[in-house]
N, C-alpha and C positions, 0 to 999 in steps of 0.2 A: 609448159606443164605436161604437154601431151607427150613429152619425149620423156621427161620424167616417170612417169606413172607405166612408160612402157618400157624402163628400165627394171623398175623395182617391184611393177606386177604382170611381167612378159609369163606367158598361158605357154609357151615350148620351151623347157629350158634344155634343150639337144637341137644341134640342129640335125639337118638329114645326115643319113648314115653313107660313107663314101668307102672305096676301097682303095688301099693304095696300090699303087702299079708297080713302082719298083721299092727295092728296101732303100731304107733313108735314117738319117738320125735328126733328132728334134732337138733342140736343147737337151743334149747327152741321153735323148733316151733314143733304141734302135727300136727303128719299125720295121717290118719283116713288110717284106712285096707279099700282096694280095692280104692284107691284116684290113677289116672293119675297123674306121674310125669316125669320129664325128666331134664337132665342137662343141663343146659346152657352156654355153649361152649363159646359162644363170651364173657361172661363177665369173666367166669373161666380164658380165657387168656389176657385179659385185666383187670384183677385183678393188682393195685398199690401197693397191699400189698404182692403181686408176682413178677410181673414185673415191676424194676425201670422204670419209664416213659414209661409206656404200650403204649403210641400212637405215641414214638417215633419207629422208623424202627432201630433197632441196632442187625445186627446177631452177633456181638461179644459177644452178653448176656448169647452166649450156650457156650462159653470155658472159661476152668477151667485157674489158673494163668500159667499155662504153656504153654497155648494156646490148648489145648488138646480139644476135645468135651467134657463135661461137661454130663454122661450119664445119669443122673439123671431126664434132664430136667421135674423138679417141675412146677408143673402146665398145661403145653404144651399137649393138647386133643385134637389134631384137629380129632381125631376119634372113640373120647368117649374114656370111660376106664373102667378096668373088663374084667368081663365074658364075657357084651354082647356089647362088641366096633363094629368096624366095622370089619366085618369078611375079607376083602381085605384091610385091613391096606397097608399092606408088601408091595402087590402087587402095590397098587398105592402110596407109596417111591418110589419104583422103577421106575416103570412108569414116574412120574413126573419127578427124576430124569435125566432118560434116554432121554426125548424128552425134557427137558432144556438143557442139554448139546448138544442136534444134534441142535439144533435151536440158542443157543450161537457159538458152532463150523460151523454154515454154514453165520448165519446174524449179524449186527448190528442195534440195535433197537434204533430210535433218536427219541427225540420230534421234530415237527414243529416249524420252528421259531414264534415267534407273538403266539402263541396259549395259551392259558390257560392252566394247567391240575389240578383236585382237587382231593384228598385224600376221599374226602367225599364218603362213603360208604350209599346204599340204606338198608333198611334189612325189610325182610318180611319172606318167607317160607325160602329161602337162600339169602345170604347177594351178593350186586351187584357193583360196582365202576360205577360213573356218566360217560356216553360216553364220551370217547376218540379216537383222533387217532393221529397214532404213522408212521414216516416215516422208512420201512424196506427196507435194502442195502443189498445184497447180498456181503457176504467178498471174 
C-alpha cells in the first residue's frame, strides 16, 4: 500500500536539478552541454504506458502472480534514481513505514458524514491535496 500511496501522492514531483556536461540527445530531443535539467517524477509515475490506469489507487500493481512483491518496481521514483536519488531514501521507507503502522495500530481514520473529499491534487514546488478533514478515534 505504502508504495502505492507514494506513487500517486509523492510531495516532489521534480527531482533535483542537474546540469549537463556535454551536449547529448535524448530521444530525438538535443541538449546543449551545461542546459539545467531534472526528472519529472509526477509524470514518470503517472506514466499510462507504465502504470495501467495511473490515477486509479491499486497497491495490488506491485505483486507479481503469486502475490509476492514484484521487486522490479518499473517506473516507481519517488526519490529520483541513480547516482544522485535521494541520499535518505532507506531511511524515510522506514520512517514512513514505522509511524503508518503506530498510527494504523493506535487510531481509526473516518471521513465526516455530509462532507466532500476530492482527489484533486495542487502541484507547484511540491504537490499538495485540497483541505480536508478527517474524524480520528482512538481504537
Amino acid at each position: 500500500m505504502l508504495l502505492e500511496v507514494q506513487r500517486c501522492a509523492n510531495i516532489a514531483p521534480f527531482g533535483m536539478f542537474h546540469r549537463t556536461r556535454r551536449t547529448t540527445v535524448i530521444d530525438g530531443y538535443h541538449i546543449p552541454a551545461n542546459t539545467t535539467v531534472m526528472m519529472n517524477l509526477y509524470s514518470t509515475m503517472m506514466d499510462p504506458n507504465v502504470f495501467e490506469d495511473p490515477s486509479k489507487f491499486s497497491p495490488d500493481r506491485y505483486l507479481d502472480s503469486n502475490g509476492d512483491l514484484d521487486k522490479r518496481l518499473i517506473g516507481w521514483y519517488p526519490y529520483g534514481i541513480g547516482d544522485r536519488k535521494c541520499l535518505g531514501d532507506n531511511i524515510a521507507r522506514c520512517e514512513l513505514f514505522v509511524v503508518t503502522c503506530a498510527l494504523l495500530q493506535r487510531y481509526r481514520f473516518l471521513r465526516i458524514p455530509g462532507r466532500s473529499y476530492s482527489l484533486e491534487q495542487t502541484m507547484q514546488l511540491t504537490i499538495h491535496p485540497e483541505p480536508y478533514e478527517l474524524l480520528i478515534q482512538p481504537l
